[in-house]
N, C-alpha and C positions, 0 to 999 in steps of 0.2 A: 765656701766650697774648698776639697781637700785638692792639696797640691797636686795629688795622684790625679784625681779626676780632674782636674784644670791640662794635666799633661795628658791623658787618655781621648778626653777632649779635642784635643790639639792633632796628635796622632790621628786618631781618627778622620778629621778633617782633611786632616794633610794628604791619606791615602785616598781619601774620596776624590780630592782636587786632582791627584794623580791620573787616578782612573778617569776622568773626566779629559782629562790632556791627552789622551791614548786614545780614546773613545771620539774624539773628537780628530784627531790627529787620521785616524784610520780611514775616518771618511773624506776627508782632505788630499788623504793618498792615495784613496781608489778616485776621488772626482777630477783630480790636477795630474797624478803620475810623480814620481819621485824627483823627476827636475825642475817642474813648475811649484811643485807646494811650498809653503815659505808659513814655517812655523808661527808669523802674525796670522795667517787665514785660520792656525790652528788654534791660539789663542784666542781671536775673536766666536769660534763656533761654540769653545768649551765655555765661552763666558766667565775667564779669570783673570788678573793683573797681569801684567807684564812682568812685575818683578818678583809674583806667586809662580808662573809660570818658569822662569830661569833660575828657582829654588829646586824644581822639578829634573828639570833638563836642560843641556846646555845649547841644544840645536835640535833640526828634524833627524839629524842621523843619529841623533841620539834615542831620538824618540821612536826611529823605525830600530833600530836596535832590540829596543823592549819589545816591540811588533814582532820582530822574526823568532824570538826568543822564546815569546809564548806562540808563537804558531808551531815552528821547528818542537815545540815542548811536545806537543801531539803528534807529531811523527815520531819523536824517541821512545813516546810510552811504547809504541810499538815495536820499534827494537828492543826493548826490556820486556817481551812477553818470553815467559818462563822457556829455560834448553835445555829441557835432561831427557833426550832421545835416549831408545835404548836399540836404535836399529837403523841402518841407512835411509829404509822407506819412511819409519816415523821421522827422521829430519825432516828429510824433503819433502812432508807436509805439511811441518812448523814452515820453515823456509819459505815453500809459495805462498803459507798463508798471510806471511811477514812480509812479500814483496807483494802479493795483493793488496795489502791493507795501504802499505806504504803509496803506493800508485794509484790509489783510489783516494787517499787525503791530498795527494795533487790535485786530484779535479775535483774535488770540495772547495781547496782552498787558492784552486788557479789565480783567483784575481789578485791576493794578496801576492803569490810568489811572482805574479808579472811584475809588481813594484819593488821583491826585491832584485829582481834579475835586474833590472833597470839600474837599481842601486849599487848592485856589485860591480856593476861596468863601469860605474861614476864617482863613488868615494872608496879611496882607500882603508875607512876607518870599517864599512858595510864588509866590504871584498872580508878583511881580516877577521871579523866576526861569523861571517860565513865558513873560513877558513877552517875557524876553533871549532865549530859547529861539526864542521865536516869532521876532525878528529875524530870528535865525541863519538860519533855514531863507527867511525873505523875500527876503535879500543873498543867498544861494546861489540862489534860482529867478531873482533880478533879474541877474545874469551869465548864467545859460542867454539869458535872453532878449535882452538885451546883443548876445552872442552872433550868436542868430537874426537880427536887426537890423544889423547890421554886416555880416552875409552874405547881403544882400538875402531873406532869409526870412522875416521880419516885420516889420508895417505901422512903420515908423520913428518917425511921429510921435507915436505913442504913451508914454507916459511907463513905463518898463520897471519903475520901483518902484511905481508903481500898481500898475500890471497884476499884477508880482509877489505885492502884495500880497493883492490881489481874490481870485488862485488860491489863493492859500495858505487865507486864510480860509475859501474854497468846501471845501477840502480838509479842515479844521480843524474845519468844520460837522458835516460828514458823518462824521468820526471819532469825534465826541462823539454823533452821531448814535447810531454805531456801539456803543459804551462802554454808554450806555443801553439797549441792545437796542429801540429807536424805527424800525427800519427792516426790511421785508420785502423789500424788492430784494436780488438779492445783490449783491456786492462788484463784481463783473466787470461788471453791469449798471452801478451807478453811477458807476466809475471808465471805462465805456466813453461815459455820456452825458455827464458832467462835463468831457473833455475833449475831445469832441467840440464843446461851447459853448466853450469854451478856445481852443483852436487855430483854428477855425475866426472868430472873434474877432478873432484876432494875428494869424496869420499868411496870409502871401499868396496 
């Protein structure tokens, strides 16, 4: 056999084993909660070595790390849905449609965000990654608005990383809001008042 394919081989296995550590690990973290699971319960479910497994990951907060990573991944498709408004109304219909969406993969993915919330209150290494996370999504709203502002659509003097940020947070609230089951409005209701205070706000 060619060295390639002995390495190709190898890679591939490796990523399976991974995916099986994650896969297994997830259900670990919805059955125990982020302070009981003990990355042996996740080892023994995924069915792989001990010292295959610590080739992978160095611990569970490492492994919910890759968890939020690809979960949070599906919320930011949605803040990268396309912003070339050419009018105030057409924003603020990209806009609601972007905090609907956003508020609605909360209560998709409620059970997972219970164990990071749990996580963030408990590791520093969690909190911090959530932190980066949170940027990410602040620098991608701060370009929408960027954006609007350079196309005479929004009030310019404005500081667009503020503002950014303000939304996002508004956003961020009412998610965890959401995670808690803390709220009787639906989803449509508050993604449709939230950015009504929003835009009406920014733009002109």
């Amino acid at each position: 056999m060619k060295e390639k394919e002995v390495t190709d081989k190898r890679q591939l296995r490796s990523i399976k084993t991974r995916q099986k550590l994650l896969e297994a690990a997830k259900e670990v973290f919805l059955e125990e909660g982020f302070q009981k699971a003990t990355i042996s319960q996740m080892i023994k479910k995924a069915e792989v070595g001990y010292g295959t497994a610590y080739v992978h990951f160095e611990g569970k907060e490492d492994i919910l790390i890759v968890l939020m990573e690809d979960v949070m991944g599906k919320f930011y498709e949605i803040a990268e849905i396309s912003f070339y408004p050419k009018s105030k109304e057409e924003a603020e219909k990209i806009i609601q449609k972007q905090a609907y969406s956003f508020l609605k993969m909360a209560e998709t993915e409620r059970r997972m965000l219970q164990i990071f919330e749990q996580a963030i209150g408990i590791s520093s290494a969690v909190s911090e990654k959530w932190k980066s996370i949170r940027e990410k999504f602040i620098q991608r709203i701060s370009k929408d608005i960027s954006y609007a502002q350079e196309n005479g659509l929004a009030r310019k003097e404005l500081n667009h990383e503020l503002v950014a940020r303000g939304w996002f947070f508004m956003n961020e609230m009412y998610l965890w809001d959401i995670v808690r089951n803390e709220r009787q409005e639906s989803v449509e209701e508050i993604a449709k008042t939230i950015t009504a205070v929003y835009t009406r706000g920014l733009y002109l």
